[in-house]
N, CA, C and O atoms as CSV, one atom per row, in Angstrom:
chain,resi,resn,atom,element,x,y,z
A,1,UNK,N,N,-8.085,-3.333,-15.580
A,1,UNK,CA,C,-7.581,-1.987,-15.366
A,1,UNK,C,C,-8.328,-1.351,-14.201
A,1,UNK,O,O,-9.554,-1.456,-14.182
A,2,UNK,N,N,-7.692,-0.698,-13.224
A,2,UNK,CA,C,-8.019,-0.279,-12.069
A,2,UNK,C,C,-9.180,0.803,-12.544
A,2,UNK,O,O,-9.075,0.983,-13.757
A,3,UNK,N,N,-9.799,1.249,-12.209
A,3,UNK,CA,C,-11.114,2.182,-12.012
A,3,UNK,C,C,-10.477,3.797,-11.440
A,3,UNK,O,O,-10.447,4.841,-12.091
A,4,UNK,N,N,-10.160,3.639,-10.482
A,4,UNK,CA,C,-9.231,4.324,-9.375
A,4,UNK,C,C,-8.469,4.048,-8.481
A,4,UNK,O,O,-8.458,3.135,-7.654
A,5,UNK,N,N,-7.767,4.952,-8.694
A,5,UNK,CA,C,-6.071,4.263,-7.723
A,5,UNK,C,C,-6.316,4.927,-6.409
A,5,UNK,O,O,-6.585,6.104,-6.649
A,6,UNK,N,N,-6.345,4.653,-4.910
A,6,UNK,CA,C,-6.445,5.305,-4.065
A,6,UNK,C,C,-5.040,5.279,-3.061
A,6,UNK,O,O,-4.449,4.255,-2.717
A,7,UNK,N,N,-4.745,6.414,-2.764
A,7,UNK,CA,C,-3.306,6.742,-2.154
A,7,UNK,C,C,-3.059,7.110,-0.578
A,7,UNK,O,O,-3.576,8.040,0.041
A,8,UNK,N,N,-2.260,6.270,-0.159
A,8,UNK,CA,C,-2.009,6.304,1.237
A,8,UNK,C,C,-0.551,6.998,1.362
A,8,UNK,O,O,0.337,6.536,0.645
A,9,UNK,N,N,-0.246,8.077,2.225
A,9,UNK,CA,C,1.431,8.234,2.726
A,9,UNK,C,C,1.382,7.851,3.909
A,9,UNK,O,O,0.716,8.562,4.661
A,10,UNK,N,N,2.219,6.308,4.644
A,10,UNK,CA,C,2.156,6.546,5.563
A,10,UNK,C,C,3.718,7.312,6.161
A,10,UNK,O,O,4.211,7.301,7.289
A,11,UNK,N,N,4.069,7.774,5.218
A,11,UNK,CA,C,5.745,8.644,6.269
A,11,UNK,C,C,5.302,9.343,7.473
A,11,UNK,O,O,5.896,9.315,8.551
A,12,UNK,N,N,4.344,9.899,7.249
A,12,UNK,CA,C,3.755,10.850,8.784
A,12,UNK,C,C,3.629,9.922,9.913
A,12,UNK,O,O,3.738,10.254,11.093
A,13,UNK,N,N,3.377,8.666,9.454
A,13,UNK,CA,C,2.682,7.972,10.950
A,13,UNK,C,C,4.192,7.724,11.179
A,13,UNK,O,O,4.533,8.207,12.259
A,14,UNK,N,N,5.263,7.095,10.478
A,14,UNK,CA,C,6.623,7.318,11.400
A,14,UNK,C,C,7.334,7.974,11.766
A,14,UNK,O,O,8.055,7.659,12.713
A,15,UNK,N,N,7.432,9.500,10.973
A,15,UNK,CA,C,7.214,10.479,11.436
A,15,UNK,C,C,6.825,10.851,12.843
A,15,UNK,O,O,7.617,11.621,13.386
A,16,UNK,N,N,5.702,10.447,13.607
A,16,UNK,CA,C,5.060,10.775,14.833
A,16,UNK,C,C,5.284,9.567,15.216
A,16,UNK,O,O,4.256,9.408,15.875
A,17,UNK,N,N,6.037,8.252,15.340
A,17,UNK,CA,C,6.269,7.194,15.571
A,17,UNK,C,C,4.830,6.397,16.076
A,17,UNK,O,O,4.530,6.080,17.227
A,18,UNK,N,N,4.257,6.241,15.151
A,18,UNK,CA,C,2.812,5.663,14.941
A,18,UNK,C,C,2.721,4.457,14.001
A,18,UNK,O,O,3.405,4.541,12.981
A,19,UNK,N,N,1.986,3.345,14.176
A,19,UNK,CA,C,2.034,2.035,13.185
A,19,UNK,C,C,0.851,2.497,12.239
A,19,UNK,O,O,-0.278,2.595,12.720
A,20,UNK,N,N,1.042,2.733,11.138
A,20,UNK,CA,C,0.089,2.822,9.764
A,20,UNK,C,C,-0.432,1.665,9.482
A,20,UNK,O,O,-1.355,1.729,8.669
A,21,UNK,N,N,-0.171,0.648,9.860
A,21,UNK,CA,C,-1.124,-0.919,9.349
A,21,UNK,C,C,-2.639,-0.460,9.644
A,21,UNK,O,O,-3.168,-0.107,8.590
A,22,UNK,N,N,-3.469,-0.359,10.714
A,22,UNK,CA,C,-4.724,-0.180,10.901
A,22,UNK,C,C,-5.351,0.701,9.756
A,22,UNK,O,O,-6.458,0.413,9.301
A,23,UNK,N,N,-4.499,1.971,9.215
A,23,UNK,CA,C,-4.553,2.887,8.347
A,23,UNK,C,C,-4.425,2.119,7.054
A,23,UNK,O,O,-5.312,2.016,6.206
A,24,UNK,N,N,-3.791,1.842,7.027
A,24,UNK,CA,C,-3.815,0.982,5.651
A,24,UNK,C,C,-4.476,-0.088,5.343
A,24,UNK,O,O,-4.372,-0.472,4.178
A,25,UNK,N,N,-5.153,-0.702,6.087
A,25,UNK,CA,C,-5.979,-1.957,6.340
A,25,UNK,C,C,-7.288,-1.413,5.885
A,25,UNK,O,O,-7.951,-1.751,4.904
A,26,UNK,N,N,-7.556,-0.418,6.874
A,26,UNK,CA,C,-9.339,0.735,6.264
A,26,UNK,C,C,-9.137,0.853,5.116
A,26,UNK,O,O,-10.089,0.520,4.409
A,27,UNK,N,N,-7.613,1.459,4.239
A,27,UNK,CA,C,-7.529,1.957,3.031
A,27,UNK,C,C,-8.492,0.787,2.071
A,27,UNK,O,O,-9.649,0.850,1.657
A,28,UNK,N,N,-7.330,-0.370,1.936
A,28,UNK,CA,C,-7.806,-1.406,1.742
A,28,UNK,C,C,-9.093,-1.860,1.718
A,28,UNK,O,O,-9.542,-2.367,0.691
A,29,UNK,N,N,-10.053,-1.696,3.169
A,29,UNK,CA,C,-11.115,-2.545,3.136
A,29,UNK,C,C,-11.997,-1.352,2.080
A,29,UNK,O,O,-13.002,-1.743,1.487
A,30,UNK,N,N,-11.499,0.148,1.918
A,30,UNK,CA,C,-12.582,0.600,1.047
A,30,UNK,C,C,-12.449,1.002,-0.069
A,30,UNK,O,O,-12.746,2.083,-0.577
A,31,UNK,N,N,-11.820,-0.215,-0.613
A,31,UNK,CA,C,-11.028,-0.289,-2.208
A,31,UNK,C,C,-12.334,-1.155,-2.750
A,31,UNK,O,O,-12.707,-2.163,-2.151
A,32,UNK,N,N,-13.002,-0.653,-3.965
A,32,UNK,CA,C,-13.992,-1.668,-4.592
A,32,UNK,C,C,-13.192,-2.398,-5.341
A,32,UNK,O,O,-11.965,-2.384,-5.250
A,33,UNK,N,N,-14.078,-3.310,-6.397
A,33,UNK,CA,C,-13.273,-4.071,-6.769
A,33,UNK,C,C,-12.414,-4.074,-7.955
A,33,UNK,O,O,-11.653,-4.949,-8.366
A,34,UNK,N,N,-12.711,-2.836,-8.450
A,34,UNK,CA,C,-11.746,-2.647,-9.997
A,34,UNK,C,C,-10.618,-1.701,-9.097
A,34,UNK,O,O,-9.535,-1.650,-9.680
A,35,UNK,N,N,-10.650,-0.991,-7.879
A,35,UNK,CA,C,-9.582,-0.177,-7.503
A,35,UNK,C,C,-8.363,-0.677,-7.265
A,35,UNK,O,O,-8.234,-1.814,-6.811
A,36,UNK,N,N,-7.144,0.246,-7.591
A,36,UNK,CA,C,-5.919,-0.112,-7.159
A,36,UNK,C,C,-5.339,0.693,-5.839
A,36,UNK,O,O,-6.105,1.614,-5.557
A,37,UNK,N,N,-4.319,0.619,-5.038
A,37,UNK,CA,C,-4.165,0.947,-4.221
A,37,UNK,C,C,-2.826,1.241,-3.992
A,37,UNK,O,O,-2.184,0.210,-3.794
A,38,UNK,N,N,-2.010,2.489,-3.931
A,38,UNK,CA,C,-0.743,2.915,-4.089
A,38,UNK,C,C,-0.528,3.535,-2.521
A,38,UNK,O,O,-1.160,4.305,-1.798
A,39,UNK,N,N,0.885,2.657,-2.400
A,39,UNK,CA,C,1.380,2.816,-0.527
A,39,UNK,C,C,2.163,3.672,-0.864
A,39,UNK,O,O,2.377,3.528,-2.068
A,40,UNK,N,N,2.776,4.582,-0.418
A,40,UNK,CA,C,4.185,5.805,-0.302
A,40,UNK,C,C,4.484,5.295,1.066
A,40,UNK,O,O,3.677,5.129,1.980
A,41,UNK,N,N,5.929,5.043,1.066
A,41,UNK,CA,C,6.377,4.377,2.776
A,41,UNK,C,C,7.949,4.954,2.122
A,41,UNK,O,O,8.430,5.146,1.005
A,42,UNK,N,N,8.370,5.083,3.510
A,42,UNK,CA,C,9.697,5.168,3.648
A,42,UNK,C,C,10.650,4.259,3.284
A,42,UNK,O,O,11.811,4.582,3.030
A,43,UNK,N,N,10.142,2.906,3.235
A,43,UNK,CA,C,10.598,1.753,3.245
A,43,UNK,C,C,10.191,0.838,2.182
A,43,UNK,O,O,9.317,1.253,1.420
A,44,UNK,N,N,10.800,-0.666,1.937
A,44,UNK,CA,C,9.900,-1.736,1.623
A,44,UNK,C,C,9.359,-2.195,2.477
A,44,UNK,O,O,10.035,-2.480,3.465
A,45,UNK,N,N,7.925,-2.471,2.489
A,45,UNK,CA,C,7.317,-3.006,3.827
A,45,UNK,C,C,6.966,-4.626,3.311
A,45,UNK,O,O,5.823,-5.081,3.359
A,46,UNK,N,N,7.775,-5.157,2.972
A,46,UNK,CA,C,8.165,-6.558,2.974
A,46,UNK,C,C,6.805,-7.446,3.808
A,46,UNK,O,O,5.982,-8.092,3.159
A,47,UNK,N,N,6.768,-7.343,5.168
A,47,UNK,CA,C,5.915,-8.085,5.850
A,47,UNK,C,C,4.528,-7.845,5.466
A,47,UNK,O,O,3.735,-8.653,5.950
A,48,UNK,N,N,3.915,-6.711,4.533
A,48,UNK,CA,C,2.797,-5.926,4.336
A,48,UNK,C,C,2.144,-7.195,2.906
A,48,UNK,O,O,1.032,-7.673,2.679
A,49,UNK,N,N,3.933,-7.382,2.014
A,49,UNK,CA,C,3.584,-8.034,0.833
A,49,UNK,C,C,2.520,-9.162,1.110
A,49,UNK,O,O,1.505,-9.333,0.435
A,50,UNK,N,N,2.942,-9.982,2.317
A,50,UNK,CA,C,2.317,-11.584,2.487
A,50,UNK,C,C,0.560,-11.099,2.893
A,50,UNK,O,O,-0.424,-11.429,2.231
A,51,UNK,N,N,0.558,-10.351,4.000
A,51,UNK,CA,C,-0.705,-10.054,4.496
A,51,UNK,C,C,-2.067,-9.631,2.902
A,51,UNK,O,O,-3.168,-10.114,2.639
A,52,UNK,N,N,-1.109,-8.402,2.122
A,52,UNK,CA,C,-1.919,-8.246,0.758
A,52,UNK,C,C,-2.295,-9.520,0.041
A,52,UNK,O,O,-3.452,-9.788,-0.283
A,53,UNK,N,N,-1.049,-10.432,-0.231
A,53,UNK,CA,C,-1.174,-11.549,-1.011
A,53,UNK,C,C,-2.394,-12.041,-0.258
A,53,UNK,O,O,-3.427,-11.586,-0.748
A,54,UNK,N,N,-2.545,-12.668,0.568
A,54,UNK,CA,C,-3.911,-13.347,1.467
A,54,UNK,C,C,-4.940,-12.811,1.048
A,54,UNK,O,O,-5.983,-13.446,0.889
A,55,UNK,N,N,-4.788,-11.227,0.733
A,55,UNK,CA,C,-6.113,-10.786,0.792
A,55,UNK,C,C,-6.331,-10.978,-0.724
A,55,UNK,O,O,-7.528,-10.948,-1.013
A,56,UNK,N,N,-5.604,-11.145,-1.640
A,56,UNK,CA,C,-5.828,-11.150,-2.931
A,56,UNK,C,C,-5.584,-10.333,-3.742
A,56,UNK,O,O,-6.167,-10.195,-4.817
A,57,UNK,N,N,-4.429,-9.503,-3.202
A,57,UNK,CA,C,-3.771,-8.790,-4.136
A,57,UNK,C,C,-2.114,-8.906,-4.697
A,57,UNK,O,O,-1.314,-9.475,-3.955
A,58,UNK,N,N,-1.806,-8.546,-5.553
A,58,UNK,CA,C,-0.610,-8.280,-6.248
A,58,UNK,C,C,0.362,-7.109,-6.015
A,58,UNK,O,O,-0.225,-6.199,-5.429
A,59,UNK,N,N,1.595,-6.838,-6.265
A,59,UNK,CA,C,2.144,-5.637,-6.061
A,59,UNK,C,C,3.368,-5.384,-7.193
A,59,UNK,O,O,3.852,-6.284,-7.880
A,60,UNK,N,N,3.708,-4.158,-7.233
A,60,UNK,CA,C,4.835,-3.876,-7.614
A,60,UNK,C,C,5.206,-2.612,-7.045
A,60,UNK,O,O,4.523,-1.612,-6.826
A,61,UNK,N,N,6.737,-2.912,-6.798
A,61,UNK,CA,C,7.494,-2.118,-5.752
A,61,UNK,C,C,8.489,-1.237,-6.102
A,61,UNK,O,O,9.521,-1.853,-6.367
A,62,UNK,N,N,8.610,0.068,-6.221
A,62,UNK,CA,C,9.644,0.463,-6.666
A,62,UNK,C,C,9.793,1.731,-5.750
A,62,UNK,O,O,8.926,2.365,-5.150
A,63,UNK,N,N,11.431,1.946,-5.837
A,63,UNK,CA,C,12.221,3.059,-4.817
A,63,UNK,C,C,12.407,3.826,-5.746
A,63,UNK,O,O,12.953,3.538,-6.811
A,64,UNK,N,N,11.753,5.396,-5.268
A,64,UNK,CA,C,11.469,6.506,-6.346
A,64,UNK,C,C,12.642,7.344,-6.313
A,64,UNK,O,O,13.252,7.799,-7.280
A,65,UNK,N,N,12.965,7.543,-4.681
A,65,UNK,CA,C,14.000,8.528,-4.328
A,65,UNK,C,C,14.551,7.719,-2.853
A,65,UNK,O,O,14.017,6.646,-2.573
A,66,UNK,N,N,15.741,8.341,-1.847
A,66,UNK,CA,C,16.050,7.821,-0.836
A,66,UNK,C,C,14.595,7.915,-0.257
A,66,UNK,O,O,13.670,8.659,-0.584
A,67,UNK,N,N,14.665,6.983,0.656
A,67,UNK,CA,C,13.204,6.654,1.672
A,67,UNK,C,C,11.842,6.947,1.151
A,67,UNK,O,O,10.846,7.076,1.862
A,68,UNK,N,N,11.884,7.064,-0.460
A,68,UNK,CA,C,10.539,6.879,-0.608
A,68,UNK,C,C,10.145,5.825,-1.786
A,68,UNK,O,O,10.380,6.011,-2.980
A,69,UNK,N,N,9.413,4.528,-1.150
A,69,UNK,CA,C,8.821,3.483,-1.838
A,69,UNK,C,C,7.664,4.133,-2.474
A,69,UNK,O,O,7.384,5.250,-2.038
A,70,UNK,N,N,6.838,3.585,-3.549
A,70,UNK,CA,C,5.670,3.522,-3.965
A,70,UNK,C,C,5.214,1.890,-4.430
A,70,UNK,O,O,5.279,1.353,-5.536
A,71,UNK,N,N,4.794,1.423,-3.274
A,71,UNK,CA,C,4.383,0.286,-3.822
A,71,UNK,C,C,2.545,0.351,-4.268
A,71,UNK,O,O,1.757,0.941,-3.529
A,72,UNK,N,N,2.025,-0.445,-5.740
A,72,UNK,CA,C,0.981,-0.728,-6.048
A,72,UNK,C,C,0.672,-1.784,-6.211
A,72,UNK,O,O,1.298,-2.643,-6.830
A,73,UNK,N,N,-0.942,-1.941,-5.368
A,73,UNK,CA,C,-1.629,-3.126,-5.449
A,73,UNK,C,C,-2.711,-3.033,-5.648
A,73,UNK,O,O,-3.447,-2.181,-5.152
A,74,UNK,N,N,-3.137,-4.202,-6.692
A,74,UNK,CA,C,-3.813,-4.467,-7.383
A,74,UNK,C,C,-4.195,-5.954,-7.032
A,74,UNK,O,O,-3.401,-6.860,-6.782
A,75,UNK,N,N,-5.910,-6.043,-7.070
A,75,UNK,CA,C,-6.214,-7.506,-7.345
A,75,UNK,C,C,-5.608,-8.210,-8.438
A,75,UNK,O,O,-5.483,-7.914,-9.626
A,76,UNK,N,N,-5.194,-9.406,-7.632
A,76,UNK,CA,C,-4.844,-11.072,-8.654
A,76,UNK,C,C,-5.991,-11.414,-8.709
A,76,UNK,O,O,-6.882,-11.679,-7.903
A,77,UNK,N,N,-5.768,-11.348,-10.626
A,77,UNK,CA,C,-6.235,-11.897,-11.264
A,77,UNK,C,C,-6.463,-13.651,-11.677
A,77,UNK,O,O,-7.182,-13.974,-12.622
């Protein structure tokens, strides 16, 4: 069970037509190790899934409203 969930929106960075990966990557690197990590995106960010998997995490993806994802990841176990 996650410890704390820490939350990223990146809609603003497309919004200002800006790439959120670098942003979300920091998120990531300062996740300890019981934390979970919840994306808000406009989108499914599909290509984001493989890069997490590598790093050793898990996800689940769900569309809350039009253009807004909440995907959470969590270390595999």
């Amino acid at each position: 069970m996650a410890t704390r969930t820490i939350e990223l929106d990146v809609r603003p960075f497309h919004e200002r037509g800006e790439e959120p990966f670098q942003a979300i990557m920091d998120a990531v690197e300062a996740l300890g190790p019981e934390d979970a990590f919840l994306l808000v995106n406009s989108f499914e960010p599909i290509p984001l899934f493989g890069v997490m998997k590598k790093l050793g995490y898990s996800y689940t993806a769900d569309e809350v409203a039009p253009e807004e994802w909440r995907i959470l990841f969590t270390r595999s176990t």
